[in-house]
C-alpha positions in Angstrom: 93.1 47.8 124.8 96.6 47.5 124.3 97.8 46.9 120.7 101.3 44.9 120.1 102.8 46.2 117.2 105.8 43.4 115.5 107.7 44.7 112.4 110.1 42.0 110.8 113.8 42.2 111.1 116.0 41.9 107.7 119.3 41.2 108.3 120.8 44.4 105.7 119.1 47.0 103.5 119.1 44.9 100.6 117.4 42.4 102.3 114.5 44.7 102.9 114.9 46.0 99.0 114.2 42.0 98.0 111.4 42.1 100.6 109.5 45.0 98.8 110.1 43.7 95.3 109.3 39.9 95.7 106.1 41.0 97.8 104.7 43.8 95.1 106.1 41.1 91.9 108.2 44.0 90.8 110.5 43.9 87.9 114.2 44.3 89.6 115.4 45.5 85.9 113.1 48.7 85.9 112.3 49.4 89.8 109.4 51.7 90.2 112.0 54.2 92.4 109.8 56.1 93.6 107.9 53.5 95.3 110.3 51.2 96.7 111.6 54.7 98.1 108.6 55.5 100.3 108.3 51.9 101.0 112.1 52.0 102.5 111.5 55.5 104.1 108.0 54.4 105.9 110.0 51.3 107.1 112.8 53.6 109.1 110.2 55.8 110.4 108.4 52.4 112.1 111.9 51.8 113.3 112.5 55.3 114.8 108.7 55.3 116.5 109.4 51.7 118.3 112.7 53.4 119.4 114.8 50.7 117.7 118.3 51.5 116.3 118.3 52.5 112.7 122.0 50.8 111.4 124.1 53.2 109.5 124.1 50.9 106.2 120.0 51.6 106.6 120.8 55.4 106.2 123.0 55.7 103.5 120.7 53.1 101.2 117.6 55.4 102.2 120.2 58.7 100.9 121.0 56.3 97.8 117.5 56.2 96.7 116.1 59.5 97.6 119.5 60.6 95.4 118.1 57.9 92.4 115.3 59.1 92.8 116.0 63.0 92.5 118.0 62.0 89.3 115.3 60.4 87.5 113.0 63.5 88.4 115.5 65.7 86.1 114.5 66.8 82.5 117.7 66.0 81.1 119.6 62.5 81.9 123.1 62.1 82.0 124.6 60.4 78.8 127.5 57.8 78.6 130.5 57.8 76.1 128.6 55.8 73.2 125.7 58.6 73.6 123.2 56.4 75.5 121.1 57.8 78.4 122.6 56.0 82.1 120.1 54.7 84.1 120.8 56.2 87.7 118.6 52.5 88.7 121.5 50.2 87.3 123.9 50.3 90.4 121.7 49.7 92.6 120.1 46.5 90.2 123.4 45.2 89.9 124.0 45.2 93.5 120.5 44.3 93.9 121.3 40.6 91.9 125.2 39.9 93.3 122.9 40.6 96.9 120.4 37.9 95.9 122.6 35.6 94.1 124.7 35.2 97.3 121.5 35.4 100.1 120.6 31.9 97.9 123.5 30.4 98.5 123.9 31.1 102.0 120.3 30.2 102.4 121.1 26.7 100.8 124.3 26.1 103.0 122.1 27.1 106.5 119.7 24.4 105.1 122.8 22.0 104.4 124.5 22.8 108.0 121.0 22.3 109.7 120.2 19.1 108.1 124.0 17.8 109.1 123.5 19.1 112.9 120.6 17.0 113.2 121.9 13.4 112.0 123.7 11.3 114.2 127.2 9.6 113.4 127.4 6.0 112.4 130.5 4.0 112.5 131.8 0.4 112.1 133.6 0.7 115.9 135.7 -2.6 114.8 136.3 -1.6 111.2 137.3 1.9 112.2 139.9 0.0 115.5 141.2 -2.4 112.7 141.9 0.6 110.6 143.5 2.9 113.3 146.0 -0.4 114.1 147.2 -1.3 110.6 148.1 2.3 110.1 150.0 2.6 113.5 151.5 -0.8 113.9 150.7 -0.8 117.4 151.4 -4.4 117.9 154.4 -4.1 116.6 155.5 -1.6 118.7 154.2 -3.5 121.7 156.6 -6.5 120.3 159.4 -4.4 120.6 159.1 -2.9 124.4 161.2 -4.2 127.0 162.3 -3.6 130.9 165.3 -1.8 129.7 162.8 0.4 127.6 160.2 0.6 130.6 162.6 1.9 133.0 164.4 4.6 130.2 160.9 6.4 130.1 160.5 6.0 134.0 163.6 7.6 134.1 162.8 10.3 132.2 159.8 11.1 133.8 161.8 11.4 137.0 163.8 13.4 136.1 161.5 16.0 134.2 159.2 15.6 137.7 162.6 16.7 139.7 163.4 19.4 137.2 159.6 20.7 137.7 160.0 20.4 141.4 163.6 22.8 141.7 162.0 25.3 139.4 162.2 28.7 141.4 158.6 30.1 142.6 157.9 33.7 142.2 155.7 35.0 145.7 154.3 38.6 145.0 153.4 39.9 148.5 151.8 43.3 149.0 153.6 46.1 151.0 152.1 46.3 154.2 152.6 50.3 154.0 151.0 53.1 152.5 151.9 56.9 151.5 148.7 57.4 153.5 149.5 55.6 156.4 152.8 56.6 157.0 151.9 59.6 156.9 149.2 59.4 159.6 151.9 57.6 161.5 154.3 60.4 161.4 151.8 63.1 162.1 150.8 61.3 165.1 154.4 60.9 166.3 154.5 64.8 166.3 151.7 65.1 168.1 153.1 64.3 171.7 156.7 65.2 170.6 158.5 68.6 169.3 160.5 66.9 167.2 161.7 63.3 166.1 164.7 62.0 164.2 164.8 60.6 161.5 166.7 57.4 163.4 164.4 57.0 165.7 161.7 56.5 163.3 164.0 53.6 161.6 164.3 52.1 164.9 160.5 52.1 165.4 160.4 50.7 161.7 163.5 49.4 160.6 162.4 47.1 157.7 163.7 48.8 154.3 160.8 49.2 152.5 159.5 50.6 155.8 162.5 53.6 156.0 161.5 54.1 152.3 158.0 54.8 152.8 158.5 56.8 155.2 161.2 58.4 153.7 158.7 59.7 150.9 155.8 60.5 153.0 158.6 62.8 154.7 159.0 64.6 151.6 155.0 64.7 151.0 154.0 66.5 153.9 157.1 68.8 153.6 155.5 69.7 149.9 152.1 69.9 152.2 153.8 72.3 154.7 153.1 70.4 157.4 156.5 69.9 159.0 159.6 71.1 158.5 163.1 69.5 158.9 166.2 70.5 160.7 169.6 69.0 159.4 171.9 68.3 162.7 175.5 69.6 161.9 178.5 67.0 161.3 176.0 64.2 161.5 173.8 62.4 159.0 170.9 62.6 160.7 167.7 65.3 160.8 164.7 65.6 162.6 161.1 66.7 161.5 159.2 68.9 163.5 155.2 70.3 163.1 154.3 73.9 161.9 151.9 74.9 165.1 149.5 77.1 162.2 148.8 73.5 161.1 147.7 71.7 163.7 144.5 72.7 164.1 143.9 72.0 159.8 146.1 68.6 160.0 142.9 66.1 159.6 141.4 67.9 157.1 144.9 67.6 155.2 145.5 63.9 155.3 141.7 63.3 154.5 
């Protein structure tokens, strides 16, 4: 047989700190530490064998008590100012009541807000319109409209329609060329020729952003030592040209 195991959910640590007083009718000024303790320990260690996240505010409550706890085990308590012992319980009580005082309220709100959600809204529809018109004035206004008035808002719509109409529209379009690409398209340029010029590659391509791209991947698979480049003298012009050690390595480059 297979046996389901369900442990309840609190929302916070001081939820579950309520949950073990209210059920064992425990006084919440003089808190049997080191009960609630094991109590709040055992809990975590359900919580870590059904593999369910332990929250950090769960850990340092369960060091908080185990800390209480090892105070009140001490022979000799701590005194205050006026001489009196300190009760290493009362910060935790007082956190304890502000916790419960404002779980009540909440809890009576949530009531509140569930109770509203489920009504329906009522409304006098002619009481409310005769309402909504005496504080506008609307037939009044409708007294005072005209042709000339009519035809000063067409006129305005016009021209805020024309206005929308001239505004200037922004296209991004995508290169069509790559780094990658080029390159491949270089490489296999110098694979049936020695050389090629620079020029002749512009006339192949001669869209800017084309002589660009190809201007860079150039320089790439110079830095790759795949070609190399010879300047012609007197003229602004130079032509690339293959290193024969790399041919047979050129595919496993560009891939």
């Amino acid at each position: 047989m297979n046996y389901e195991i369900k442990l309840p959910l609190f929302e916070g640590p001081f939820d579950l700190l309520l949950f073990f007083i209210e059920r064992d009718e425990l006084d919440i000024y003089d808190i049997p530490i080191s009960k609630i303790t094991s109590d709040f320990l055992n809990y975590m260690k359900q919580l870590e064998a059904t593999n369910m996240e332990i929250a950090s505010e769960f850990i340092v409550v369960a060091a908080t008590l185990m800390n209480i706890k090892g105070k009140m085990l001490l022979p000799r308590q701590q005194i205050d100012d006026d001489g009196k012992e300190i009760d290493p319980r009362e910060e935790l009580v007082k956190h304890l009541l502000e916790y419960k005082k404002f779980k009540s309220v909440i809890e009576d709100f949530t009531y509140l807000e569930t109770e509203r959600l489920s009504k329906e809204k009522r409304g006098n529809v002619l009481i409310e319109l005769k309402q909504i018109s005496e504080t506008s004035n609307l037939e009044t206004e409708l007294q005072d409209i005209d042709l000339f008035k009519l035809l000063k808002v067409y006129e305005k719509v016009m021209n805020k329609f024309e206005i929308e109409k001239k505004k200037p529209i922004h296209t991004v379009v995508q290169y069509p060329y790559t780094i990658e690409d080029q390159k491949r398209y270089l490489m296999s340029k110098l694979l049936h020729l020695a050389r090629v010029s620079f020029e002749e590659i512009i006339q192949d391509q001669p869209e800017k952003i084309a002589v660009v791209y190809n201007f860079l991947s150039i320089l790439e698979l110079l830095q790759l030592n795949l070609i190399t480049i010879h300047v012609g003298l007197g003229y602004n012009n130079f032509w690339i040209e293959k290193f024969d050690s790399n041919v047979v390595s050129l595919e496993e480059t560009m891939n």
